[in-house]
C-alpha positions as CSV (number, residue, x, y, z in Angstrom):
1,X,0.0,0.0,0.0
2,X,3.1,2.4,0.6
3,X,4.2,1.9,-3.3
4,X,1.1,4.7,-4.2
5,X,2.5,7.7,-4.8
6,X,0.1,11.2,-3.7
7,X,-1.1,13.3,-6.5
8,X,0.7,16.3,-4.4
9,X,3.8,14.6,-4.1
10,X,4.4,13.9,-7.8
11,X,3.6,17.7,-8.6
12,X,5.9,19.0,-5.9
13,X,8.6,16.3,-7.7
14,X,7.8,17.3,-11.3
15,X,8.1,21.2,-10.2
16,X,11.8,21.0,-8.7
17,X,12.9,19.9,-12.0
18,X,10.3,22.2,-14.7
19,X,9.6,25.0,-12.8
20,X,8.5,26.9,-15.9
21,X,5.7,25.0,-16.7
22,X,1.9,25.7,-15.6
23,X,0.4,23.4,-13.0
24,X,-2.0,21.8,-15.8
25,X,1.0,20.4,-17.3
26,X,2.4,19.4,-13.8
27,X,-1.1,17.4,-13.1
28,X,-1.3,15.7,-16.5
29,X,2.6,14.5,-16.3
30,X,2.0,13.4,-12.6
31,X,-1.2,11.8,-13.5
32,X,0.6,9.7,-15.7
33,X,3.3,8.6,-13.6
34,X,0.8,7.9,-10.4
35,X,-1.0,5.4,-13.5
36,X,2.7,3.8,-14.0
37,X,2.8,3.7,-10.5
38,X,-0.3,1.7,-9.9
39,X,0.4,-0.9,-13.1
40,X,3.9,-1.7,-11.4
41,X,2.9,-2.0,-7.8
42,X,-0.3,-4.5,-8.8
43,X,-3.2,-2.3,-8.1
44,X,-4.8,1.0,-10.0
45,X,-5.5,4.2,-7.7
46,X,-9.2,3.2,-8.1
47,X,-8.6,-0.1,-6.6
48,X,-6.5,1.5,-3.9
49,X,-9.7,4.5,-3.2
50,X,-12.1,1.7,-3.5
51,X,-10.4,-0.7,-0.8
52,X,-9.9,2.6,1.7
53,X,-13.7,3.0,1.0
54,X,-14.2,-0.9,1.9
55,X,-12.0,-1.2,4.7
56,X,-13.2,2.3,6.5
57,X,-16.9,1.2,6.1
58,X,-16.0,-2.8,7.6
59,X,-14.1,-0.9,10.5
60,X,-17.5,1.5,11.0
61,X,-19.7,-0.8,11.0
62,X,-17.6,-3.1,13.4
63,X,-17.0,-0.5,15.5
64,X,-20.2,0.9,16.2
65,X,-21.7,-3.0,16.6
66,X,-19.2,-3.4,19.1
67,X,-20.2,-0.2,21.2
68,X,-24.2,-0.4,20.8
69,X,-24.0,-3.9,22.7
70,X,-24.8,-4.5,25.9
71,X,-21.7,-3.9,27.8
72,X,-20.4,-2.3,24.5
73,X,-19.2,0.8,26.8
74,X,-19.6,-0.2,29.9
75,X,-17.7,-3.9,29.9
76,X,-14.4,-2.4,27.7
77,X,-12.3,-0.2,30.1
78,X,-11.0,2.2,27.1
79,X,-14.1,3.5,26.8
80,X,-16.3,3.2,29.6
81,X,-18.2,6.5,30.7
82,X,-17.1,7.5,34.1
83,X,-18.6,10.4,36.5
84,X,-18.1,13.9,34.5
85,X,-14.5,15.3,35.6
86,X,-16.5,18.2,37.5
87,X,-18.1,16.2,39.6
88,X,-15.9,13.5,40.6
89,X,-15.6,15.2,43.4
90,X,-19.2,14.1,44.0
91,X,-18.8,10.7,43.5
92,X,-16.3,10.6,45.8
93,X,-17.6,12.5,48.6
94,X,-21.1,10.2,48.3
95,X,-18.7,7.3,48.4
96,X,-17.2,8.2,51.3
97,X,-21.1,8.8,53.1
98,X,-21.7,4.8,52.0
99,X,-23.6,5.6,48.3
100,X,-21.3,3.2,46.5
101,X,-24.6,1.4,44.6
102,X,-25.9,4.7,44.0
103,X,-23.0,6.0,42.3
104,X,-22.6,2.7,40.7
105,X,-25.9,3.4,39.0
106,X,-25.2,6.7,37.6
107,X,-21.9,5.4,35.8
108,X,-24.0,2.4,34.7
109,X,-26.8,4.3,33.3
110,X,-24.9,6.8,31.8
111,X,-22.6,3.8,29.5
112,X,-26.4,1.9,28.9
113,X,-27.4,5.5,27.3
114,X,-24.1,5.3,24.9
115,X,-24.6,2.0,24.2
116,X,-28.4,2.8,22.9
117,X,-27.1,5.9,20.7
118,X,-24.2,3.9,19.3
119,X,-25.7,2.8,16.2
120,X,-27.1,6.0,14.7
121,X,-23.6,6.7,13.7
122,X,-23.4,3.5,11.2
123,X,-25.0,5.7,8.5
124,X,-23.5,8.8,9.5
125,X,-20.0,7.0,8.8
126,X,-21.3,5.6,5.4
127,X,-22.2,9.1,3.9
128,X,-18.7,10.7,5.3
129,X,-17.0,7.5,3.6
130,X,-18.9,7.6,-0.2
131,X,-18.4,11.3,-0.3
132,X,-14.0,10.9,-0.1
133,X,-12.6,11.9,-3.1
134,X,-9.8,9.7,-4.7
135,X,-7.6,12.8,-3.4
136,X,-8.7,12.0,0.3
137,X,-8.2,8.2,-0.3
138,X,-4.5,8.7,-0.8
139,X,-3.8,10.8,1.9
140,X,-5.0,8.1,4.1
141,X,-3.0,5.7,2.5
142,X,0.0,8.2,3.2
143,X,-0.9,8.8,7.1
144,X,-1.1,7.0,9.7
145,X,-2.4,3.6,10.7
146,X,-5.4,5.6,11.9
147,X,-5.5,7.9,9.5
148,X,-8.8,6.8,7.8
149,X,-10.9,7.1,11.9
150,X,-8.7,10.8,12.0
151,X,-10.6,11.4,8.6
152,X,-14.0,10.0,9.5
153,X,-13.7,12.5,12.7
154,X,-12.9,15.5,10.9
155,X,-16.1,14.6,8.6
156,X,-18.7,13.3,10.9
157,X,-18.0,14.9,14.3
158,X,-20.5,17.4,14.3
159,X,-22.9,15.0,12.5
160,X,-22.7,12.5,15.2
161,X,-23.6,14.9,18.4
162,X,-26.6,16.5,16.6
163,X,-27.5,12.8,15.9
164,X,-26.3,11.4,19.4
165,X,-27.6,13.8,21.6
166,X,-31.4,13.5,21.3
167,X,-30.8,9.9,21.2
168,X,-28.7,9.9,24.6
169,X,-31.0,12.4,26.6
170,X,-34.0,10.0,25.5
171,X,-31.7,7.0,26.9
172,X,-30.6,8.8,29.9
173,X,-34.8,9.3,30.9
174,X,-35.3,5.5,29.8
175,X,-32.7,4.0,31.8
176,X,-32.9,5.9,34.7
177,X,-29.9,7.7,34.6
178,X,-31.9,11.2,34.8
179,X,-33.3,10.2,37.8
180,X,-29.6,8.6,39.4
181,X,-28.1,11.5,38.9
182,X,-30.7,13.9,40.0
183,X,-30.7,11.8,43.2
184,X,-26.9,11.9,43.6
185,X,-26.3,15.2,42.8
186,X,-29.3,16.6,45.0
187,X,-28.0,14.3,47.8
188,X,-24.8,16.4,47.0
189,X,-26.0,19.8,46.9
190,X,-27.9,19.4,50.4
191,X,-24.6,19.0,52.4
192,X,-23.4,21.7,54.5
193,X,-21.0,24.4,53.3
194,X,-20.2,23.0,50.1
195,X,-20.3,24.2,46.7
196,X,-22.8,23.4,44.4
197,X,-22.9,21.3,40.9
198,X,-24.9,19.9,38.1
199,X,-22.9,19.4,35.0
200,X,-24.8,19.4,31.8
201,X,-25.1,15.2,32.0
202,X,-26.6,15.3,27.9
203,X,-23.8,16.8,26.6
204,X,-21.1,15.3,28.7
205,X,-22.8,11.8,28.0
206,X,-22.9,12.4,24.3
207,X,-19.2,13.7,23.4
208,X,-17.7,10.8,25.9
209,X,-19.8,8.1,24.3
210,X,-18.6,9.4,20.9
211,X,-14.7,9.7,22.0
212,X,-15.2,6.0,22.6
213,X,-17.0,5.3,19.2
214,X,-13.7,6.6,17.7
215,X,-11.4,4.1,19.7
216,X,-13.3,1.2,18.6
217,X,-13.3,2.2,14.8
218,X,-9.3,3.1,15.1
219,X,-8.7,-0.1,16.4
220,X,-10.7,-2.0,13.7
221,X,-9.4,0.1,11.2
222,X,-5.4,-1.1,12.6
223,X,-6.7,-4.4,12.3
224,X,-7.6,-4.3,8.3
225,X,-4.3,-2.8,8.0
226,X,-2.4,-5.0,10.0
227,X,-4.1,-8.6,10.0
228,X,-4.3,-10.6,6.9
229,X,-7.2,-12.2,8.2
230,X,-9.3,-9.2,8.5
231,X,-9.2,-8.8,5.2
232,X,-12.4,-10.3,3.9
233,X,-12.0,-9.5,0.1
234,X,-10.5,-10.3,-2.9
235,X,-9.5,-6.2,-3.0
236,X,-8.7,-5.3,0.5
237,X,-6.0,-8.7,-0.1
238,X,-5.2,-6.9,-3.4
239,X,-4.5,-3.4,-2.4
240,X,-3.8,-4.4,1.5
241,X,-2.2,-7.2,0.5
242,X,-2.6,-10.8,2.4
């Protein structure tokens, strides 16, 4: 996969050496040498676009089947949902008064809520990955080996909270994670001489619970790149190799 050759990076090439010519000419000869590129190393740049396409949307649609399972957040330690930062100082002040199963309940609710919201972003992910340009496929394959997820966040991010957060405050009323938390945190509020809180649990909820959508699709996208087995198709073993 590292024998393609960006667009870019032929032009910059072509322009050390003909300087003098327009960047239409640069494009067409680089064009041509990115095709001579693709014949040698086995695979076209369409092949190569069209495998990023397949393996990003396999590593979505893993990823966000893993998470929207019961214990999707709350069994996997990466990405299990804990108190908001701003009030951990609540949880461990109740803790320390003997509300361990009541705190226990808020963290619990709160992962339950991200696991019912995790698979609205499945066709969120889809649209992000048929809109990338050839252009964008290559400069995936030049990154990293999460480079395609670092893409997919830049694309969707905004997509996924407007999508998430209804989704999650519904969840948080259905599995009683509204009503934990309004219990811990009034239980809170009531003690003498300290400082109130009530973080906004919605919002918090939603950007944790899509933090840990991203680690799940990173990791499946490594594992296209990195395990032969993973790769499911005649054109991901083409392009991936395998």
């Amino acid at each position: 996969m590292n024998k393609v050759i960006t667009l870019s990076a032929i032009i910059i090439a072509l322009a050390s050496n003909v300087s003098a010519q327009s960047l239409k000419d640069l494009k067409k000869q680089a064009e041509q040498k990115l095709q001579q590129t693709a014949k040698t190393s086995g695979f076209t740049e369409e092949e190569a676009g069209k495998a990023l396409k397949e393996a990003l949307s396999k590593g979505a649609t893993k990823g966000t089947e893993l998470v929207s399972k019961t214990d999707g957040y709350f069994g996997n330690t990466k990405i299990k949902i804990p108190f908001p930062p701003d009030a951990k100082k609540v949880e461990d002040k109740l803790r320390s008064l003997g509300l361990n199963k009541e705190c226990d309940d808020v963290i619990l609710s709160l992962n339950r809520a991200a696991e019912d919201a995790g698979s609205a972003a499945k066709d969120i992910f889809i649209r992000a990955i048929s809109e990338m340009t050839i252009t964008d496929a290559i400069n995936i394959v030049k990154g990293g080996e999460n480079a395609g997820t670092e893409y997919l966040k830049s694309k969707t991010r905004a997509a996924l909270v407007e999508a998430f957060k209804p989704i999650i405050k519904t969840s948080l009323d259905k599995v009683g994670a509204t009503k934990n938390w309004e219990f811990v945190i009034t239980r809170y509020n009531k003690i003498p001489l300290i400082e109130k809180v009530n973080p906004d649990l919605v919002q918090f909820a939603t950007e944790r619970a899509i933090d840990g959508l991203f680690v799940k699709v990173a990791e499946e996208e490594l594992l296209i790149r990195k395990d032969p087995i993973a790769r499911t198709s005649e054109l991901l073993k083409k392009v991936f190799g395998g």
